[in-house]
N, C-alpha and C positions, 0 to 999 in steps of 0.2 A: 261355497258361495261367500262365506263371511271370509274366508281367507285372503280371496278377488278385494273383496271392498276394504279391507285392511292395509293390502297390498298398494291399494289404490289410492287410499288415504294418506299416505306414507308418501308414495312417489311424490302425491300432490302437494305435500306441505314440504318433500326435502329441495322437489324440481321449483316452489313455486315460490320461496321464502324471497326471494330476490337472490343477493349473493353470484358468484359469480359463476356464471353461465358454460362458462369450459370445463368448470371442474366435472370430475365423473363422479357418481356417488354410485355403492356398491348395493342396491336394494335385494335384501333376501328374497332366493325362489324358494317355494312351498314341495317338500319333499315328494317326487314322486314317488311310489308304492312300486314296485318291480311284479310286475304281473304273477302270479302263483303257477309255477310249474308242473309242467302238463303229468300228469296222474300215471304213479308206477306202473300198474296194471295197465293204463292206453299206451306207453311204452311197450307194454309185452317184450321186453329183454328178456333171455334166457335166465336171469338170475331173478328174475320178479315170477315166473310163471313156476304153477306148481309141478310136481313128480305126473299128476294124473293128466295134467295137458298135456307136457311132455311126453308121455305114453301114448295119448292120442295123438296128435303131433305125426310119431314116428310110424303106427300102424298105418294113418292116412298117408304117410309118405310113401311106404311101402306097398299100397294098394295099386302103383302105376308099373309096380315089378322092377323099381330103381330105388333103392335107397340113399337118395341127393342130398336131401338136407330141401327138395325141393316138393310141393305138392299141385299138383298140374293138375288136378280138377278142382272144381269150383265146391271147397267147402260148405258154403251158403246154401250150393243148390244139390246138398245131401252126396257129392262126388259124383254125380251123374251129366255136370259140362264139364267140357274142355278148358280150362283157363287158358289166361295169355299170361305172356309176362308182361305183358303193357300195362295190367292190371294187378300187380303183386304187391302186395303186404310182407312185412315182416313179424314172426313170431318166436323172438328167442332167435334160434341159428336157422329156422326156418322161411323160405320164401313159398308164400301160397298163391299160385294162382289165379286168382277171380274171373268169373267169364266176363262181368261187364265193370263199368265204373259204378254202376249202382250198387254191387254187390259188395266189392272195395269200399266203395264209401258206408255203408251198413256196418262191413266187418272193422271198419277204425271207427266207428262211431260208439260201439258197443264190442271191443275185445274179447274180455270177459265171457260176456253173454253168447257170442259167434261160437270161443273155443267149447263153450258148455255144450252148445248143437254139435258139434265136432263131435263129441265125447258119444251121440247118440246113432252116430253115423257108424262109426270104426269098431262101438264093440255091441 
């Protein structure tokens, strides 16, 4: 806020002094901040998640009797829906399933805490 009014006070004395009217005059902008990059773990890259999800991970994958890299039922809902792929997340090299959008939206809202339920499921 006091940056605005500095800002302000500035233009108005450099725009208002009289002088001549064509010129441009370069008035500093106030540094944007670059928003904080989204959280290694909500990424879930293969190189962020640990040995123990990865292990879950691959068990769940293997519960559909294909070893894809792919997991076609719905993690969330203990492996017991069908996911779609219209609803798939990424975990590392893994694409998961989810039966709905609410379930996807849950599982990137909380990563971490999804693969942890994973972990209770598969072994």
């Amino acid at each position: 806020m006091l940056a605005r009014f500095v800002l302000f006070g500035l233009g108005f004395f450099v725009f208002g002094c009289g002088g001549d009217s064509t010129q441009e005059v370069a008035v500093p902008t106030p540094a944007v901040e670059a928003a904080p990059a989204a959280d290694a773990e909500e990424q879930a890259g293969s190189d962020t998640l640990g040995a123990d999800a990865l292990a879950n991970l691959a068990k769940a994958d293997a519960k559909d009797g294909a070893e894809d890299k792919v997991v076609s039922k719905c993690a969330l809902c203990a492996l017991h829906m069908d996911g779609s792929p219209e609803h798939a997340v990424s975990a590392g090299e893994y694409s998961l399933h989810m039966c709905s959008a609410d379930c996807k939206a849950y599982f990137e809202e909380d990563v971490s805490g999804s693969l942890a339920k994973l972990a209770d499921v598969v072994n």
